[in-house]
C-alpha positions as YAML, in Angstrom:
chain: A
units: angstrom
residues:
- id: 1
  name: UNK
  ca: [-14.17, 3.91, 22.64]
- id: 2
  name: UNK
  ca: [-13.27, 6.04, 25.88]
- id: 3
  name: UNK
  ca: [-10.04, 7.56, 26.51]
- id: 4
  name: UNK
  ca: [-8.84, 5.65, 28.76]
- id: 5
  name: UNK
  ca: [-9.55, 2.02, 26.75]
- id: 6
  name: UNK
  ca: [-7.93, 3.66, 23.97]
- id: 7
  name: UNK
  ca: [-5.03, 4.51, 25.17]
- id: 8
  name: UNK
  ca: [-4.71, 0.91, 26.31]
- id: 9
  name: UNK
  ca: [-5.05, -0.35, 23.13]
- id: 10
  name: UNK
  ca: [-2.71, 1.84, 21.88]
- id: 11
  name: UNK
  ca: [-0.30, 0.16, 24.77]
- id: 12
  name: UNK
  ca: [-1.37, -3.35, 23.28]
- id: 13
  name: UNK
  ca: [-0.65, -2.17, 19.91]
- id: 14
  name: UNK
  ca: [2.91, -1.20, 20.62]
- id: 15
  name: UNK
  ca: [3.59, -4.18, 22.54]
- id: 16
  name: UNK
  ca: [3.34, -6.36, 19.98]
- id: 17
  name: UNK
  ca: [6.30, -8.23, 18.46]
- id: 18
  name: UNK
  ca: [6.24, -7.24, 14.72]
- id: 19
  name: UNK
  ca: [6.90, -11.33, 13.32]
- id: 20
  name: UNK
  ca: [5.87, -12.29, 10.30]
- id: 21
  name: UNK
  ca: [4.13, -15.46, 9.94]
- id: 22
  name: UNK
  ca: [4.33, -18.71, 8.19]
- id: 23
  name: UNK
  ca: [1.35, -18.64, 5.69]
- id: 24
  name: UNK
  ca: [-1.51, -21.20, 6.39]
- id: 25
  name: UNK
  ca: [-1.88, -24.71, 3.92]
- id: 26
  name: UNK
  ca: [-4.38, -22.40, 1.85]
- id: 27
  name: UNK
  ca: [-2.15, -19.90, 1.15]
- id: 28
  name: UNK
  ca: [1.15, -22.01, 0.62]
- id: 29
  name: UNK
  ca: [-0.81, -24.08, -2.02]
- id: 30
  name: UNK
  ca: [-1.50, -21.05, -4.21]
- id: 31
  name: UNK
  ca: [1.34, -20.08, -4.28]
- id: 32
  name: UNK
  ca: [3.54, -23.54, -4.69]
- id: 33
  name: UNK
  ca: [5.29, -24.42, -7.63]
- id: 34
  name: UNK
  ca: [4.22, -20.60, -9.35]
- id: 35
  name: UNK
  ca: [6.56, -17.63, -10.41]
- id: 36
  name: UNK
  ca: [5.98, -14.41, -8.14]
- id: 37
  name: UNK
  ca: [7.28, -10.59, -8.91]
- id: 38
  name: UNK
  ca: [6.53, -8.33, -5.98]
- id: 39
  name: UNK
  ca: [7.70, -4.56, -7.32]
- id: 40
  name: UNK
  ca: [8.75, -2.50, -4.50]
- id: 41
  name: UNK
  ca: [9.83, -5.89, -3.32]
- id: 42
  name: UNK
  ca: [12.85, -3.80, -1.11]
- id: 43
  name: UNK
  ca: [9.92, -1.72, 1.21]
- id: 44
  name: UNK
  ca: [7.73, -2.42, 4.22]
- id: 45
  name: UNK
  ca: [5.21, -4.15, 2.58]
- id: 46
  name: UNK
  ca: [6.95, -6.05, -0.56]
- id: 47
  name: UNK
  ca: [9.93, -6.87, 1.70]
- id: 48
  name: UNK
  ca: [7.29, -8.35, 4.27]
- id: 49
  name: UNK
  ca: [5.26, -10.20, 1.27]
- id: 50
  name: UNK
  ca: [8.85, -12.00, 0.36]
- id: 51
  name: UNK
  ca: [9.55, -13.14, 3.53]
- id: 52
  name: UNK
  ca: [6.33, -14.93, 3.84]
- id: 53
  name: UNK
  ca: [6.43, -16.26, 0.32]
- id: 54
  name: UNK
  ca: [9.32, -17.70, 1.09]
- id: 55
  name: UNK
  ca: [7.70, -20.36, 3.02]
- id: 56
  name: UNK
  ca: [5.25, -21.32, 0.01]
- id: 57
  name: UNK
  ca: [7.78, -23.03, -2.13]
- id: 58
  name: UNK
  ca: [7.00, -20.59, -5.37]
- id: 59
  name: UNK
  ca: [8.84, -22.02, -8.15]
- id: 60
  name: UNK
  ca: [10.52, -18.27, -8.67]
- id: 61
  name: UNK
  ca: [10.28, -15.34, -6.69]
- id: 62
  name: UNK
  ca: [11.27, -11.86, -8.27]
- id: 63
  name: UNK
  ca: [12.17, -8.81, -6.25]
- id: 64
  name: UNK
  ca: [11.78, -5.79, -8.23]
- id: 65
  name: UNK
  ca: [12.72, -2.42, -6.99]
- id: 66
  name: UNK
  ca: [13.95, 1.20, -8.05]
- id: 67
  name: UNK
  ca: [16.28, 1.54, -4.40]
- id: 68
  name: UNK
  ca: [18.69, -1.32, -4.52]
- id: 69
  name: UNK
  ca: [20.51, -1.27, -0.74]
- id: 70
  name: UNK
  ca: [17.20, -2.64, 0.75]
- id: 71
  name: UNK
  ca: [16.38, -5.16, -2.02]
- id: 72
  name: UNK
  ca: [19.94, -6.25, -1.87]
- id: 73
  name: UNK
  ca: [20.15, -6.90, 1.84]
- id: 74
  name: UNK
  ca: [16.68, -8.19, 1.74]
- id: 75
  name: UNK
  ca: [17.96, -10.21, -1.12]
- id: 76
  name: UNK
  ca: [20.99, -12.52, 0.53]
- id: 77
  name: UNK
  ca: [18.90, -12.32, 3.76]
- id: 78
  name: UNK
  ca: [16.31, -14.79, 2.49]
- id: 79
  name: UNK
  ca: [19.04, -16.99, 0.58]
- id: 80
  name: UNK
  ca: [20.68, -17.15, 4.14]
- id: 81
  name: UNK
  ca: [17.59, -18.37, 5.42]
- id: 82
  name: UNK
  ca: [15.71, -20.16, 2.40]
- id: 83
  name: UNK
  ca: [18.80, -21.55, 0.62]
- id: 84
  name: UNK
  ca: [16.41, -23.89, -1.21]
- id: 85
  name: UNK
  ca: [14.56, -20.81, -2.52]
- id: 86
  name: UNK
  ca: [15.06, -19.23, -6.23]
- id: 87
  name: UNK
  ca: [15.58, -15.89, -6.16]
- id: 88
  name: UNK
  ca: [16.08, -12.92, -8.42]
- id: 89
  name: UNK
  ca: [16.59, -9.34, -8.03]
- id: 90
  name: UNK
  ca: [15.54, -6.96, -10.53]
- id: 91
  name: UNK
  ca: [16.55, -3.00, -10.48]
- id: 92
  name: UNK
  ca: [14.16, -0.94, -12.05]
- id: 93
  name: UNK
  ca: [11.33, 1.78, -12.15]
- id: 94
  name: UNK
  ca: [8.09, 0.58, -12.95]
- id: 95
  name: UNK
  ca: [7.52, 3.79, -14.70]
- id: 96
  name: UNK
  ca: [10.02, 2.39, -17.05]
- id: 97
  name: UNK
  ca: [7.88, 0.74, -19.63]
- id: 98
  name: UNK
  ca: [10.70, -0.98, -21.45]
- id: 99
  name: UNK
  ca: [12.53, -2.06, -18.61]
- id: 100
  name: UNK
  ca: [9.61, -3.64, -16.70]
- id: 101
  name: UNK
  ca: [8.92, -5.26, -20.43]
- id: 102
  name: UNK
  ca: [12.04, -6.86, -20.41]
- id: 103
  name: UNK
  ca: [11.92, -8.40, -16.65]
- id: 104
  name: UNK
  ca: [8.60, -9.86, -17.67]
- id: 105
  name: UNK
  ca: [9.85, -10.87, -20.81]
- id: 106
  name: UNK
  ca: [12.62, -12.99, -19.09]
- id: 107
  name: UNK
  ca: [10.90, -14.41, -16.14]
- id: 108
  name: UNK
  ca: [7.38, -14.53, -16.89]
- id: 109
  name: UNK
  ca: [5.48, -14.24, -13.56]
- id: 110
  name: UNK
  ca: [2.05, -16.04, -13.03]
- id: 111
  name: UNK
  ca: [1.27, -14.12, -10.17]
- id: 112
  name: UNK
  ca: [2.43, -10.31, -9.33]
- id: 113
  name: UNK
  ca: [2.23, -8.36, -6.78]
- id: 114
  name: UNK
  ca: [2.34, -4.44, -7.14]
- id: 115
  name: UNK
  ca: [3.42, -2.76, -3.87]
- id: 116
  name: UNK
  ca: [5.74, -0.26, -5.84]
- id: 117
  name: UNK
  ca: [4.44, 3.73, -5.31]
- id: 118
  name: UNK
  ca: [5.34, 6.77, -4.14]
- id: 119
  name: UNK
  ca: [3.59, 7.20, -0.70]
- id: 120
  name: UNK
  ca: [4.43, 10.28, 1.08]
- id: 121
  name: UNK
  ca: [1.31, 12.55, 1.27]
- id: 122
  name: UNK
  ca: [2.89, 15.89, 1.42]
- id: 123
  name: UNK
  ca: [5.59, 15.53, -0.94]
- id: 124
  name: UNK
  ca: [3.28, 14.09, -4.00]
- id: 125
  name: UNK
  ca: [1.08, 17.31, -3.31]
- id: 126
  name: UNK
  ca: [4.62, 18.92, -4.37]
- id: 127
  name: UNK
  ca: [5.03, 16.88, -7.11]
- id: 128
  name: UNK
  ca: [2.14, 15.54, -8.77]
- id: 129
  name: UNK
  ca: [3.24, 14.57, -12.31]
- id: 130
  name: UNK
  ca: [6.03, 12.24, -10.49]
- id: 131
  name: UNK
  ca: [3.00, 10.81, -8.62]
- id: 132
  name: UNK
  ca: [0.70, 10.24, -11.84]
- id: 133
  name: UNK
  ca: [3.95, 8.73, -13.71]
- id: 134
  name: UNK
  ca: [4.44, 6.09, -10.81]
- id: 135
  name: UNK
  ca: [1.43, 5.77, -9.48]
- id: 136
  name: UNK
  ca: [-1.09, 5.56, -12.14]
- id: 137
  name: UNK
  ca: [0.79, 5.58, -15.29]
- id: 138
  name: UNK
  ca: [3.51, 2.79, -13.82]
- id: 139
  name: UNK
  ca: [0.42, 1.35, -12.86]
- id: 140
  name: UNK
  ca: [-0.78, 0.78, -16.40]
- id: 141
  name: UNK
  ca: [2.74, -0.53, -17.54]
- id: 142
  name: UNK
  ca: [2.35, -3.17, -14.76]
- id: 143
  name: UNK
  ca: [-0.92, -3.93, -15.87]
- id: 144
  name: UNK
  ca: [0.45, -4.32, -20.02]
- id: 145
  name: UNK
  ca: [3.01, -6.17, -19.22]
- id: 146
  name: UNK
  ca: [1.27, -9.12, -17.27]
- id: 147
  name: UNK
  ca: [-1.44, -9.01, -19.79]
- id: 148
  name: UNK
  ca: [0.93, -9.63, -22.46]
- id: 149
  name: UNK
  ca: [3.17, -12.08, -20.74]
- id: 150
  name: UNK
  ca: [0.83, -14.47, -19.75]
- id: 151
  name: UNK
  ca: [0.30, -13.46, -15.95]
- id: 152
  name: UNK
  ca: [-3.11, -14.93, -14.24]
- id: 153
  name: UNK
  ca: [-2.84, -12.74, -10.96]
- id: 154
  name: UNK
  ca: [-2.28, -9.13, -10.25]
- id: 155
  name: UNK
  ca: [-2.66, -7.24, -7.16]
- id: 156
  name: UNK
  ca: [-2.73, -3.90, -6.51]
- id: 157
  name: UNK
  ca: [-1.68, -2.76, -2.99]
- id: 158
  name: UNK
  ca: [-3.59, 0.22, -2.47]
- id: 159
  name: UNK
  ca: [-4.56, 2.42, 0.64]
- id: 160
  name: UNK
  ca: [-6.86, 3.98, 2.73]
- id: 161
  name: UNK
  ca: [-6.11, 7.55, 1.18]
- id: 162
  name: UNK
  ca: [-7.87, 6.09, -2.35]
- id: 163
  name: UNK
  ca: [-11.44, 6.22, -0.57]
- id: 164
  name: UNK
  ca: [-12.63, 9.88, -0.96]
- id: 165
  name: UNK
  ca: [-8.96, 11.02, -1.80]
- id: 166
  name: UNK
  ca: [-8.50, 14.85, -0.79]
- id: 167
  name: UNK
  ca: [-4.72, 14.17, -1.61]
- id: 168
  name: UNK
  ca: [-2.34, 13.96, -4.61]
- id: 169
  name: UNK
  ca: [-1.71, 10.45, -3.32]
- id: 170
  name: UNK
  ca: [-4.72, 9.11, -2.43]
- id: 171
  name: UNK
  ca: [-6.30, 10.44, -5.88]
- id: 172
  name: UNK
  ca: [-3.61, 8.79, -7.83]
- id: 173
  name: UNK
  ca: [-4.18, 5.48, -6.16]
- id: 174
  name: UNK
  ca: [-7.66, 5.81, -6.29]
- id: 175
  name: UNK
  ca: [-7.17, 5.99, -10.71]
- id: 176
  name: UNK
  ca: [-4.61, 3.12, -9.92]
- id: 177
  name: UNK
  ca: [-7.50, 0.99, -8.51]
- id: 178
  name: UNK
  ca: [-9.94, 1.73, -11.81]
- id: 179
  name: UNK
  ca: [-7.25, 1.04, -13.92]
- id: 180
  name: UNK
  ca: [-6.54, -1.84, -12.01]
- id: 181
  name: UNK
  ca: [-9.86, -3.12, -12.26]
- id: 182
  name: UNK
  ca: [-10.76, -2.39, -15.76]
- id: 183
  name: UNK
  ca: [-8.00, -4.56, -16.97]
- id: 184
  name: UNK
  ca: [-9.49, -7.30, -15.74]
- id: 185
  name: UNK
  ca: [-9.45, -10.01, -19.06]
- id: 186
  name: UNK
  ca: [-9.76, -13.66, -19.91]
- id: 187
  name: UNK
  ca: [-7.03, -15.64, -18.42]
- id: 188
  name: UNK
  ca: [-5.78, -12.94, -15.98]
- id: 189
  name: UNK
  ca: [-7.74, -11.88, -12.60]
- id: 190
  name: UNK
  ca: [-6.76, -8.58, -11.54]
- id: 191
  name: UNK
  ca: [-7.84, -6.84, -7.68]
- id: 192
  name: UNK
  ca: [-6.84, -4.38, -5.37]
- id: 193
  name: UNK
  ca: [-6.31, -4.49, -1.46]
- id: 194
  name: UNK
  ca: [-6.88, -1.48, 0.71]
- id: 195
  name: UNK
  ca: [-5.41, -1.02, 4.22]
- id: 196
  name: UNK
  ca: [-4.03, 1.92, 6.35]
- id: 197
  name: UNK
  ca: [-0.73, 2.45, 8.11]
- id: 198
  name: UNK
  ca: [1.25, -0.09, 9.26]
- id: 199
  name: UNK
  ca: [3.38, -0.08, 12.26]
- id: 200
  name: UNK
  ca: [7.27, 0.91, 12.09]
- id: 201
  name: UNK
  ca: [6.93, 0.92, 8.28]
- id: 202
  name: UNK
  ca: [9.53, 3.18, 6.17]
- id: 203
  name: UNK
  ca: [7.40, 6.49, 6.90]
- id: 204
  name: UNK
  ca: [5.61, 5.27, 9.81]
- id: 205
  name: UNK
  ca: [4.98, 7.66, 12.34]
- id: 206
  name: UNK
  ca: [5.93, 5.77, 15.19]
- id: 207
  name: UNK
  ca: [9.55, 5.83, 13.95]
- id: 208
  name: UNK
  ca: [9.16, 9.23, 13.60]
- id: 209
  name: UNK
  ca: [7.98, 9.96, 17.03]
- id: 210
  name: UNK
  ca: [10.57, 7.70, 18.79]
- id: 211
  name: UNK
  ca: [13.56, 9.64, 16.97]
- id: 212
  name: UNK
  ca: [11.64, 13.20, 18.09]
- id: 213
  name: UNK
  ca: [11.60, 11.67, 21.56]
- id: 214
  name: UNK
  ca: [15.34, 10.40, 21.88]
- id: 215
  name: UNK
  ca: [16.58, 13.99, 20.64]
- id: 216
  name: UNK
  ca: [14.41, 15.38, 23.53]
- id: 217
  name: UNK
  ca: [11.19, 16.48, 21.76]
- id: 218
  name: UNK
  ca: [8.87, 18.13, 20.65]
- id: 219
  name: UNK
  ca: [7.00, 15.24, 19.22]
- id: 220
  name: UNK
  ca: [5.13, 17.31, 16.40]
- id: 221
  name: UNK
  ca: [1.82, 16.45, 15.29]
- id: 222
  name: UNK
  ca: [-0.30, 17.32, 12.75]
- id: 223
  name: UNK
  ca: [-3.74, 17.91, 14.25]
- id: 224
  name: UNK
  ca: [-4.63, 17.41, 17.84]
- id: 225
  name: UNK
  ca: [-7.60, 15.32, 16.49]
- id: 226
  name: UNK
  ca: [-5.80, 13.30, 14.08]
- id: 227
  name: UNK
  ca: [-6.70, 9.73, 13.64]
- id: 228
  name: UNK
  ca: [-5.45, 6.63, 11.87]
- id: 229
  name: UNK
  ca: [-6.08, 3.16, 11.35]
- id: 230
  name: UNK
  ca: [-2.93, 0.80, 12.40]
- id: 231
  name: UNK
  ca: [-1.62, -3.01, 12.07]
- id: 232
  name: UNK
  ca: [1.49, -4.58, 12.48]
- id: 233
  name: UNK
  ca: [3.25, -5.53, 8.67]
- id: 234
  name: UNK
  ca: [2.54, -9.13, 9.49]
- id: 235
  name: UNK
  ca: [-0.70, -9.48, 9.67]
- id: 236
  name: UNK
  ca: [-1.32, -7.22, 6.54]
- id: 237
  name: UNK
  ca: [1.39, -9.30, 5.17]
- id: 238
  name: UNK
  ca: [-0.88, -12.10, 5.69]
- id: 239
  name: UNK
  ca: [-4.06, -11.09, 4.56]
- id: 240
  name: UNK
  ca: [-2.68, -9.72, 1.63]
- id: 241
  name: UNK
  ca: [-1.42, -13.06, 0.50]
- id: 242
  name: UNK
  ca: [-4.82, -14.47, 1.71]
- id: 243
  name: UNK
  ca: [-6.62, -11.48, -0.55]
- id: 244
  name: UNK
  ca: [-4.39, -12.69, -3.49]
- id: 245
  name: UNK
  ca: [-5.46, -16.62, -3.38]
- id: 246
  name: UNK
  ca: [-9.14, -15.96, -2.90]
- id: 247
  name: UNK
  ca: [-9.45, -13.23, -5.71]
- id: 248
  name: UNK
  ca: [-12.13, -13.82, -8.60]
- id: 249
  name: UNK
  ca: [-11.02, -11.06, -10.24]
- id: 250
  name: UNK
  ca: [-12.24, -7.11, -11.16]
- id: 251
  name: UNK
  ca: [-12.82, -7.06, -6.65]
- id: 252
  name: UNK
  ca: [-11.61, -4.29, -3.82]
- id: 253
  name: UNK
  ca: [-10.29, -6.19, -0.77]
- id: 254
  name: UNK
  ca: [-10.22, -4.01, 2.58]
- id: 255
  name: UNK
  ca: [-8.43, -5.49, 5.66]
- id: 256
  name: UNK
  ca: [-10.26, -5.06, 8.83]
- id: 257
  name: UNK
  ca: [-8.01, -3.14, 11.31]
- id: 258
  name: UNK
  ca: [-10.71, -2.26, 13.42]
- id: 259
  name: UNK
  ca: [-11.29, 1.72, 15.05]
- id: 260
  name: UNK
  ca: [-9.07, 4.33, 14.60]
- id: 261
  name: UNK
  ca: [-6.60, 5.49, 16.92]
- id: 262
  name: UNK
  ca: [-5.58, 8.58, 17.96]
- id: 263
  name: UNK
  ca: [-2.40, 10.36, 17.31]
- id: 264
  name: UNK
  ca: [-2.18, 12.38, 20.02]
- id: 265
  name: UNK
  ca: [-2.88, 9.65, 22.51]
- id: 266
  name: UNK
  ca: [-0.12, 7.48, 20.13]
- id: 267
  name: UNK
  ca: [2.50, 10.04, 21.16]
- id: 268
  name: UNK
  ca: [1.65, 10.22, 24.90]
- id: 269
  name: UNK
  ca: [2.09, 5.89, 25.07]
- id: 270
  name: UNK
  ca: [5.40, 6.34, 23.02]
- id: 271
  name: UNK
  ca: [7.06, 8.90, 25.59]
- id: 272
  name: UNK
  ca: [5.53, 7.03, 28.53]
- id: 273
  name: UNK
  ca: [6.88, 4.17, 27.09]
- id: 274
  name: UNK
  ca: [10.31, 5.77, 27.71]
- id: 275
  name: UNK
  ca: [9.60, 6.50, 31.07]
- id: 276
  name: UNK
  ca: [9.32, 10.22, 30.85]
- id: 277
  name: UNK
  ca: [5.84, 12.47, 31.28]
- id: 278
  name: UNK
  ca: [4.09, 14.49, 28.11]
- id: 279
  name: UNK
  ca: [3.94, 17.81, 28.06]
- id: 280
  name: UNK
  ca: [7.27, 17.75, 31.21]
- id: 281
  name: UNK
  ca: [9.98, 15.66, 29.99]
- id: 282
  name: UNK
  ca: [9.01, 16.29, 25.97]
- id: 283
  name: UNK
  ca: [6.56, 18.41, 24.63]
- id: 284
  name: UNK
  ca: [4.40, 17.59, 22.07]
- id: 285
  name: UNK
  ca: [3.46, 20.42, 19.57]
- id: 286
  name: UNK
  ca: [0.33, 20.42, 17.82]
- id: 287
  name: UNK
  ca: [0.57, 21.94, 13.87]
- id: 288
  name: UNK
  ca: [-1.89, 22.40, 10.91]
- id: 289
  name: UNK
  ca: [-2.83, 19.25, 8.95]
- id: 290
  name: UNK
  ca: [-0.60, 19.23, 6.03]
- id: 291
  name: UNK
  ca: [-1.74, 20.00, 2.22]
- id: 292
  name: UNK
  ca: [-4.21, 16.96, 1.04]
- id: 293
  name: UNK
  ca: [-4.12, 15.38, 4.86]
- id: 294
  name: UNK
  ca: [-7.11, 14.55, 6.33]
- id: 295
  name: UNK
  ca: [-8.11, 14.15, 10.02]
- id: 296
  name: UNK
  ca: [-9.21, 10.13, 10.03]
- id: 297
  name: UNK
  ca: [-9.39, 8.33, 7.26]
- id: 298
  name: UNK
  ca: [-11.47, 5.40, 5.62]
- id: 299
  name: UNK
  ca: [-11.39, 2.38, 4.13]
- id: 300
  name: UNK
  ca: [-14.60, 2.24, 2.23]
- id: 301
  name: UNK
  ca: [-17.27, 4.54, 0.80]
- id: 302
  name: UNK
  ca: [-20.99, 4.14, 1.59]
- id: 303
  name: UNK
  ca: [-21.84, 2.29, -1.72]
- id: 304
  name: UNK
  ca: [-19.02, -0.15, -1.50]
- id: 305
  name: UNK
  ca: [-21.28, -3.00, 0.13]
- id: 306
  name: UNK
  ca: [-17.63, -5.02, 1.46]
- id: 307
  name: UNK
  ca: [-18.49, -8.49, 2.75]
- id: 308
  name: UNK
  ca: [-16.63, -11.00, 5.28]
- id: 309
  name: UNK
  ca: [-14.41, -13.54, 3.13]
- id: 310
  name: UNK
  ca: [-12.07, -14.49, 5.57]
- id: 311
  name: UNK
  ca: [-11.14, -13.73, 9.05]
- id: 312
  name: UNK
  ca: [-9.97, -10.19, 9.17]
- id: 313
  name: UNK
  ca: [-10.47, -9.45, 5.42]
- id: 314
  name: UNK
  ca: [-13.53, -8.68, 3.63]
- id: 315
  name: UNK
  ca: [-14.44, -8.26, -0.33]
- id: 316
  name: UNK
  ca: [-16.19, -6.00, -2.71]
- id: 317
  name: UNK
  ca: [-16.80, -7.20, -6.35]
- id: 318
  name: UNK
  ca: [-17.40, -4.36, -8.52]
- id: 319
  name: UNK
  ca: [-19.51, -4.36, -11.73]
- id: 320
  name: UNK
  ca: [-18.30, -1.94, -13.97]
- id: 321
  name: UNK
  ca: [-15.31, 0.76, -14.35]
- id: 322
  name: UNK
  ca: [-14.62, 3.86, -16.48]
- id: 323
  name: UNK
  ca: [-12.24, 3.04, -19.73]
- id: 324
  name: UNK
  ca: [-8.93, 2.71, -18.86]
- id: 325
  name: UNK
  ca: [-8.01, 5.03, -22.04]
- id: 326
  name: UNK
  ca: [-9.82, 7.93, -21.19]
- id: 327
  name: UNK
  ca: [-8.11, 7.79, -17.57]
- id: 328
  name: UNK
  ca: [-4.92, 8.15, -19.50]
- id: 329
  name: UNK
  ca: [-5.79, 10.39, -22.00]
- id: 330
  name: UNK
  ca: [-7.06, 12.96, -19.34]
- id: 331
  name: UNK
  ca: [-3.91, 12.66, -16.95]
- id: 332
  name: UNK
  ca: [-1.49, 12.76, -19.56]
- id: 333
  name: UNK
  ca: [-1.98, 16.82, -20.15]
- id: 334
  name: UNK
  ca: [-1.14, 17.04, -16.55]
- id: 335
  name: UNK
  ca: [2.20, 16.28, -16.68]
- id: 336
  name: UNK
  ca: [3.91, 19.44, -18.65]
- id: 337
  name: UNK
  ca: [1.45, 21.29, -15.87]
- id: 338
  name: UNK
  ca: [2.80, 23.51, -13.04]
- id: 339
  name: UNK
  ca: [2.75, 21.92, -9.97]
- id: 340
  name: UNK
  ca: [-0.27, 23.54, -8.24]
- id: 341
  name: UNK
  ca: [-2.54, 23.66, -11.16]
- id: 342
  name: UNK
  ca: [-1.84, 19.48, -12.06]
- id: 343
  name: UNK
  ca: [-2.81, 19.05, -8.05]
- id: 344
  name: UNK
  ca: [-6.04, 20.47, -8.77]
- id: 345
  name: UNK
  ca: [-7.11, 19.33, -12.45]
- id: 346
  name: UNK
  ca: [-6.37, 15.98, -11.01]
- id: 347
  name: UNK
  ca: [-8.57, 15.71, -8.10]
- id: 348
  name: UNK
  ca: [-11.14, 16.97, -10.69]
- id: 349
  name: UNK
  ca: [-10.48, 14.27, -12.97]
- id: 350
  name: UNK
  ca: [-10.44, 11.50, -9.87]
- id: 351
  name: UNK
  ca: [-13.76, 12.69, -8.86]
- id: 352
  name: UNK
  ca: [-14.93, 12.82, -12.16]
- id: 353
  name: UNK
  ca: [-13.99, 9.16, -12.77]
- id: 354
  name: UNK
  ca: [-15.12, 7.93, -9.87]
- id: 355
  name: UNK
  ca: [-18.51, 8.94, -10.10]
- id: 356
  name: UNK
  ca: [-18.39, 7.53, -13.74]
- id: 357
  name: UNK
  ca: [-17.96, 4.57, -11.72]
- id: 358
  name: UNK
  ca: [-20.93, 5.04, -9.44]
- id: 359
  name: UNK
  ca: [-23.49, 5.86, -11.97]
- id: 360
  name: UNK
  ca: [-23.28, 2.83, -14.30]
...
């Protein structure tokens, strides 16, 4: 793609109006009449995934969340507008194993939904054993818990970052998919869906930008030749629900969002978009990619052969996994680690799992 179309996708892009739409007969059907816990219900993404399921007529829809001011406005905003709609909200850390017990215990979900995860790239390269405890090991509890309550559905929400992960982030979501995957049992069908950023999201960098912009620049950016992939949260609000109903279980879903976009070009469109010229009215300052950021990103490796399933989503059914026990058993030295030395043992371990993965 030239410049110049680019950029005028990146125009299209941010013209968009963000709604989030009513789920299709499909979709509404699989979820009717069925009890669904989104963790990390309060964020972009799980607050998104409510608001859609709203219109399927679950028989019980559970918000669970560590950060209650979102969840709780979230929470009387869809009894304002779905008064028919039953509707809990659960406070809690799904890296609290007995407290994510006890909400399963009491409402039993059939289908789950696990958006919940720390997310921020450069601050889980700071902090890696709070990104293994949430990420992966919260993972796991997730996992338990539906296994022992009876759940038949749980998706992972993972990202981008877990293909080839060069971050603390991506690396722990990347073990969060095996584990995922390896739980797969009789009676419950468990998957993961991969996308990359989507727009105004809580850590979005189009917020970002616009704030940079109205305080008069610069408009910072972290590699002139940064790229990322980008979608508004309805549509991967959509096809997430989508990925959920047409799941058979121990399968990678990857939502197409088409090429990459450029960063640089992304800031230019915002400040023209206020009127004012680039590198004039606000400057835009190039830095260093941060620690574990990568230029462009993908959404699948070579040997993940991803087919079309649906419009704008495609599948990958994989065969085998490493055991879930020796993930655990590995990561859990890593958290009395320092910092800098956990960073590194775990990308070894990631890479070491993953290529379990490849070889059988």
């Amino acid at each position: 793609m030239n410049p110049h179309d680019e950029q005028q996708r990146i125009i299209q892009i941010l013209r968009q109006i963000d709604e989030i739409p009513e789920p299709d007969a499909a979709v509404k059907q699989f979820f009717a009449d069925r009890t669904v816990l989104i963790t990390g219900g309060g964020g972009s993404v799980g607050s998104t995934l409510c608001r859609q399921l709203a219109y399927c007529a679950p028989r019980r829809l559970i918000l669970v969340d560590i950060y209650e001011n979102n969840a709780y406005l979230l929470l009387h905003r869809l009894r304002q507008q779905h008064p028919q709609l039953k509707l809990e909200l659960e406070i809690g850390s799904v890296a609290d194993k007995e407290r994510m017990e006890e909400i399963f215990e009491r409402w039993r979900p059939e289908i789950v939904c696990h958006a919940a995860a720390h997310k921020h790239v450069p601050l889980m390269e700071r902090a890696p054993g709070e990104a293994i405890r949430n990420n992966v090991i919260g993972t796991w509890q997730m996992l338990e818990a539906a296994s022992h309550w009876g759940s038949k559905h749980f998706l992972l929400i993972s990202t981008d970052k877990a293909v080839e992960p060069s971050s603390v982030m991506g690396c722990t979501k990347r073990l969060a998919e095996l584990l995922t995957l390896s739980r797969q049992a009789e009676g419950l069908r468990c998957s993961a869906v991969r996308f990359g950023n989507v727009l105004n999201s809580a850590g979005s960098v189009i917020p970002l930008f616009r704030q940079q912009i109205t305080l008069g620049g610069p408009v910072t950016i972290t590699g002139k030749e940064m790229r990322r992939y980008f979608m508004t949260l309805g549509q991967a609000g959509s096809l997430v629900l989508t990925a959920l109903a047409l799941s058979q279980g121990r399968d990678i879903f990857m939502l197409e969002m088409g090429q990459q976009l450029s960063i640089d070009l992304l800031a230019r469109a915002l400040i023209e978009e206020q009127g004012l010229v680039p590198d004039q009215d606000i400057q835009i300052l190039y830095t260093d990619p941060r620690p574990g950021e990568k230029l462009a990103e993908q959404l699948a490796e070579e040997r993940e052969n991803f087919q079309p399933v649906s419009a704008g989503l495609r599948r990958y059914g994989v065969s085998a996994v490493p055991d879930a026990n020796r993930i655990l058993q590995a990561l859990t030295p890593l958290l009395s680690l320092p910092h800098a030395e956990a960073a590194c043992r775990l990308k070894e371990i990631t890479a070491e799992f993953s290529e379990k993965e490849l070889k059988r």
